[in-house]
C-alpha positions, 0 to 999 in steps of 0.5 A: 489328217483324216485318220487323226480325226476319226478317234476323236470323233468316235470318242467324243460320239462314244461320250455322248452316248455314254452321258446321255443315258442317265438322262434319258433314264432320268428323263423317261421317267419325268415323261412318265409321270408328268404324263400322269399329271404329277410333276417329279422335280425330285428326279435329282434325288432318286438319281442320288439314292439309286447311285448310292444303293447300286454300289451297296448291292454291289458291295453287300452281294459282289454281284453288281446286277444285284446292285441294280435291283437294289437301284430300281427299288431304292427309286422306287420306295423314294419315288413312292414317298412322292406319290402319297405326298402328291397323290393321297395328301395332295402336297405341292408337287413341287416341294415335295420334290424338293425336299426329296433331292435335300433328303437323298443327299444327307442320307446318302452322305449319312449312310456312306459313314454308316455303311462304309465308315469313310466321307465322301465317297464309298469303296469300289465295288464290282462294276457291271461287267462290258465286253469291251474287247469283244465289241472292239473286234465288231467290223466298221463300228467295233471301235465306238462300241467298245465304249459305250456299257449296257445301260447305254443299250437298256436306255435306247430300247425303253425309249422304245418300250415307254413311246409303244405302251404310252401311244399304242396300249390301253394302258398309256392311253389312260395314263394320258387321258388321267394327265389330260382330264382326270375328271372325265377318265374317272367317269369312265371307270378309270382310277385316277390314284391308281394310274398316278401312283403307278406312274411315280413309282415307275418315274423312280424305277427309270430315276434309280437306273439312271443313278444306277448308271453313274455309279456302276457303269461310268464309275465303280463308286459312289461320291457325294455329287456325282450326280451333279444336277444330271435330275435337272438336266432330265427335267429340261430334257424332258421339257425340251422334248415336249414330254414324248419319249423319242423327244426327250431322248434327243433333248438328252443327245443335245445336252449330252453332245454339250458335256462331251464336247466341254470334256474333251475341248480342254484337250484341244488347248483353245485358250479358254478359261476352264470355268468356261467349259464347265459352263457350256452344257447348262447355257445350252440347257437354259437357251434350249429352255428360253427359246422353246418352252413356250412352244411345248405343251405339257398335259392340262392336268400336269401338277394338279392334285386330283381330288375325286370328290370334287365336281 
């Protein structure tokens, strides 16, 4: 009985690391930039571009590392177009997001024609490349590592990496004065349009991994909705874990643990419908929200375009 158990646990442990980490990616970069005082609701669509342009690297060069450059820099460029609607012209926030997540996907549906003449989803590339077999031989842990990849590893250090230069760098502490008190970081000599847009274009950078994720590390392809409200998800995530980076990472667990156990409980054969499966991982994430954000805080300046002539 025992030793039945175990494959499932460790596959379904294995699923949830695997699903979290376009999540965290997703969600470190919302920490990011929300940190700053700009709210990134276009998360979703940078994952989208990220996705596509990490398999056209992948394609164009046959070198998928190449193909996560072209994810970082694709998220990057979008997550740029934001930040001058946010920043320079001082667009609400919100709808400039929202007309990026509707502009990746018929770009991305536009290119795969283009670029591939094919509908829907793209050729197969070269996946990044996991020594499955190698971590399988690791003693004790070998069997759940053989099934995780490299971002999964990329995802947990830059958790690490963001909470150092965010609480314990003069650099994050002037992204948080900019997302607390933009007015009186200004005073102090601290440029307000500089911080912000360098903390978009970052939010893009962790937005394009995390497309970059799904597209050459869980899949050799891109397919129109493959990122199916993962951006969202990062969104809550981040919310949820009260915009700190360890936070959100947990909150991308949770969510992720839901997913996981929606894949593999259909194997169980519980006589449940399958739609209520599906359902699973966005009840939890709308419980979690209902039942915690009035708990959160968010930065006083988060969604507040900061005009430097103002008094």
């Amino acid at each position: 009985m025992a030793n039945g158990s175990i494959p499932v646990v460790v596959a379904l442990l294995a699923a949830t690391f695997r699903l979290a980490t376009p999540l965290i990616f997703a969600a470190l970069g919302g920490v990011i930039s929300e940190r700053s005082g700009v709210v990134n609701i276009g998360l979703e669509g940078i994952m989208i571009v990220g996705a596509f342009f990490a398999v056209y690297g992948s394609s164009l060069t046959g070198n998928p590392w190449v193909g996560l450059l072209f994810a970082v820099v694709s998220g990057a460029l979008v997550a740029a177009i934001h930040a001058v609607l946010s920043i320079n012209l001082k667009a609400d926030q919100t709808v400039s997001g929202v007309a990026i997540n509707l502009f990746a996907g018929a770009l991305t549906s536009f290119l795969i024609f283009k670029l591939f003449g094919r509908q829907g989803q793209t050729d197969g590339v070269a996946a990044l490349p996991y020594p499955t077999e190698a971590m399988a031989k690791i003693p004790v842990i070998g069997p759940f590592l053989s099934e995780l990849n490299w971002f999964v590893f990329m995802a947990i250090i830059l958790v690490f990496v963001v909470h150092y230069v965010l609480y314990y760098t003069p650099l994050g502490l002037r992204i948080r004065a900019v997302g607390e008190h933009p007015k009186a970081a200004d005073t102090l000599g601290i440029n307000v349009y500089k911080i912000r847009y360098l903390c978009v274009i970052m939010s893009g950078v962790f937005a394009g991994l995390g497309g970059a994720t799904l597209s050459i590390g869980v899949m050799n392809l891109f397919r129109e909705g493959m990122v199916s409200g993962r951006g969202f998800i990062a969104l809550a995530a981040m919310i949820f874990g009260n915009w700190k980076p360890f936070g959100a990472m947990g909150a991308s667990f949770l969510f992720a643990f839901a997913q996981a156990f929606e894949i593999l409980a259909q194997k169980f054969g519980w006589a449940l419908p399958t739609e209520a499966y599906l359902a699973f991982p966005y009840i939890l994430t709308m419980l979690a929200l209902a039942g915690f954000v009035g708990k959160t805080t968010p930065p006083a300046a988060d969604g507040v375009p900061y005009n430097k002539g103002e008094r």
